[in-house]
N, C-alpha and C positions, 0 to 999 in steps of 0.2 A: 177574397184575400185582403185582408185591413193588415197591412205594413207602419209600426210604429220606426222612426228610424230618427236615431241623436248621435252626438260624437263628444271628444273632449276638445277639440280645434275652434268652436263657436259655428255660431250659425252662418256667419258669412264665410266658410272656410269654400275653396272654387271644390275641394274634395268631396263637401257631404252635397250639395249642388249636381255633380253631376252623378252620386249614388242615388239621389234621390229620381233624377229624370230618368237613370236604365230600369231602376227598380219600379216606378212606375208601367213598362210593360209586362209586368205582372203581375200588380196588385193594385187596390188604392193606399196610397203613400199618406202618410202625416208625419209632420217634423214638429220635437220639442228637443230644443236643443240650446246650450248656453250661449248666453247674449255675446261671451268671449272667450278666448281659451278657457281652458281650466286643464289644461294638458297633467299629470300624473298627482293628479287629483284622486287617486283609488278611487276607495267607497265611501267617501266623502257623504253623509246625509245629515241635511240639514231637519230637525223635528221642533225648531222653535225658532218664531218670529215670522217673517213672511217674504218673499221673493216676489221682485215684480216680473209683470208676466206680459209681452207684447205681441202680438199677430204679425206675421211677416207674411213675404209673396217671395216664395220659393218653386219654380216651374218645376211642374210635375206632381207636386203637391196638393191632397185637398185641401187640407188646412198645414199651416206653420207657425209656431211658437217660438219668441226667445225668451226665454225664463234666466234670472239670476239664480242661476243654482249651480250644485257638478250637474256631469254627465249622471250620475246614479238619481238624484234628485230629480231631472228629467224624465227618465225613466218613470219613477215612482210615481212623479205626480202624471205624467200622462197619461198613465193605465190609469190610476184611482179617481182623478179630475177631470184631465183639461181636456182628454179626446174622450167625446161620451163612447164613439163604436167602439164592439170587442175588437181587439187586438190578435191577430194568430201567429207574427212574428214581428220580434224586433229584431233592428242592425242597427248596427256603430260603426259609425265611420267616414269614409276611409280614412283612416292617420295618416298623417303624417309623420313617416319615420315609422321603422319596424318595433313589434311588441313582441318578444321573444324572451324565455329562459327567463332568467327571476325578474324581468321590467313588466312579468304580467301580473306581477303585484303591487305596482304602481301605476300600472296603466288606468287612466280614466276609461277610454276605450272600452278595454273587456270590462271594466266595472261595468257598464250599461248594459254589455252584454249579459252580464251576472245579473245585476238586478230585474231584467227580462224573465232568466229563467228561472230564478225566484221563484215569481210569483206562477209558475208553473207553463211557459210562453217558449217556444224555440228563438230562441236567441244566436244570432251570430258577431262578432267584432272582425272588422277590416282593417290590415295595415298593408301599406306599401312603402318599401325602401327608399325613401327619398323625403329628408326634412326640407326642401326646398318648395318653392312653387312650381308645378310645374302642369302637365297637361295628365287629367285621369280617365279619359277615353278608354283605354284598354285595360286600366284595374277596374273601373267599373265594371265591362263590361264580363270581365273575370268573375268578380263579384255573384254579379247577375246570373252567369252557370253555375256557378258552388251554389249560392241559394236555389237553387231549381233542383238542385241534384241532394241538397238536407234535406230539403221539403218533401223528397221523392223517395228519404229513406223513413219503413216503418216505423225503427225504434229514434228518429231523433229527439223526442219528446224527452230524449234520459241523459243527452247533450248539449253542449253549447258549441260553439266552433267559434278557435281563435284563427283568422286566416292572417295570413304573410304574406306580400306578392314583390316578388324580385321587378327591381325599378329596370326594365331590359324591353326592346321589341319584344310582340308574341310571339313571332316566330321566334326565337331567340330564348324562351324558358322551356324549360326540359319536362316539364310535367310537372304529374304533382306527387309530395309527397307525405304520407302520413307520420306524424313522430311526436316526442314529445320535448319538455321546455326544461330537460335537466341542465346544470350546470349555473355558472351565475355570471351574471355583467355587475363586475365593480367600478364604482366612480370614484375616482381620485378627484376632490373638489378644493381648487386653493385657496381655503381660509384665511381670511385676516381679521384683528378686529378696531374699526374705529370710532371715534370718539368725535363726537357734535353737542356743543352746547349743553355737556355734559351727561349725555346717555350714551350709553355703548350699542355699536349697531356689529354683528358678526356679517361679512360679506362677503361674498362667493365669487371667485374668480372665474378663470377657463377652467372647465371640468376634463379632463383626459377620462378615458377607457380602457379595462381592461377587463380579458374574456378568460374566465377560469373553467374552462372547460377542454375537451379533445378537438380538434379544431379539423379533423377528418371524419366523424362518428354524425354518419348521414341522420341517426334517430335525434336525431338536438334540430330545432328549428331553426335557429339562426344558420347553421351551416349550410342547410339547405338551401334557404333563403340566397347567399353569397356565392353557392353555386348553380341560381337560374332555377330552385324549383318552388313550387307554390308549397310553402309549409303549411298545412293543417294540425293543427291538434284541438282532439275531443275533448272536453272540460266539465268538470262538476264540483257539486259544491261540495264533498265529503273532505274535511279536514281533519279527520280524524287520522292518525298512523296505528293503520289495522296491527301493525306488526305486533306493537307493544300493549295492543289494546288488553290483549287476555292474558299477558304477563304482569300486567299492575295490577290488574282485577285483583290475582292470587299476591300478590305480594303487599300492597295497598287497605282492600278492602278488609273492613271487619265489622 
């Protein structure tokens, strides 16, 4: 088992360090991962010019990479370049700070995750509740039985897994739960614009939050997450909205 595993935190993040060492007792590990943040970087891919590329010593690891690129570029050029072995899954992670409801469309994170399974790879992304630093002993180790238990499912080749993990003792989380990422996180970001030596610069102040969703409706990940259980959701790449798909057809086509 050849374990690619990158994040959007950078390489020296203590979070992808200690995913890397649990995940290690189950496969051989490689790390390609951004030389620094690149936090809600999507799918950021770079196709021109060139990113420098350096060897790290990450324990646990066979080899380690920091590349200037996103998390998605990682991804890309790992498989296609810079790890010659085939690849049978990647991880991302673990975040910092949960990925839930419409931030999974900014997330660098699952971006890596997504561009894994892409190229046809079981793919997972890890977040855990807490943007601070802190000790990931037991998301890891969390981590480590979700991957044993995707790996262990037939059909996971036809998903990705976005995981959640409430920042709480083990003992202390409730389970886990399956659901998905409706509703949305809006940012209120306090704009201003200033002026230097004559160029205008727009600058972002403190961002506030705000959750437009049911804030009791266990199928939403973040709720779960705030209530102590490990959020799961299955992911794919189909953006398609089947709904309307065969109503434009007739209406549209000629």
């Amino acid at each position: 088992m050849n374990i690619l595993v990158s994040n959007d935190d950078g390489i020296n993040s203590k979070s992808l360090h200690a995913l890397v060492l649990k995940l290690s007792e189950i496969g051989d590990v490689y790390v390609v991962a951004p030389d620094s943040e690149r936090s809600a970087n999507s799918h950021h891919f770079t196709f021109k010019g060139r990113m420098r590329l350096e060897e790290k010593n990450v324990e646990g690891a066979k080899k380690a990479y920091a590349l200037w690129g996103t998390p998605c570029d990682c991804i890309h050029a790992g498989l296609q370049f810079i790890i010659k072995e085939k690849i049978d899954l990647v991880v991302s992670g673990i975040n910092k700070g949960w990925n839930v409801s419409s931030d999974i469309i900014y997330s660098g994170t699952i971006a890596a995750a997504r561009e894994g399974f892409m190229d046809g790879i079981k793919s997972i992304a890890f977040s855990l509740d807490n943007y601070e630093d802190c000790e990931y002993e037991i998301a890891s180790e969390i981590a480590k039985e979700i991957t044993e238990k995707y790996l262990s499912d037939s059909h996971s080749d036809e998903y990705f897994l976005n995981v959640n993990i409430p920042d709480c003792p083990k003992d202390e989380i409730k389970g886990i739960k399956i659901c998905g990422t409706s509703g949305r996180i809006h940012y209120d970001e306090d704009y201003s614009l200033e002026e230097e030596f004559g160029v205008y610069y727009v600058k972002l102040g403190p961002t506030t939050t705000t959750f437009l969703f049911d804030e009791n409706d266990l199928d939403i990940d973040c709720n779960c997450v705030k209530q102590k259980y490990i959020a799961i959701s299955p992911l794919y790449n189909n953006h398609i909205n089947n709904k309307y798909l065969n109503e434009l057809k007739e209406k549209w086509e000629r």
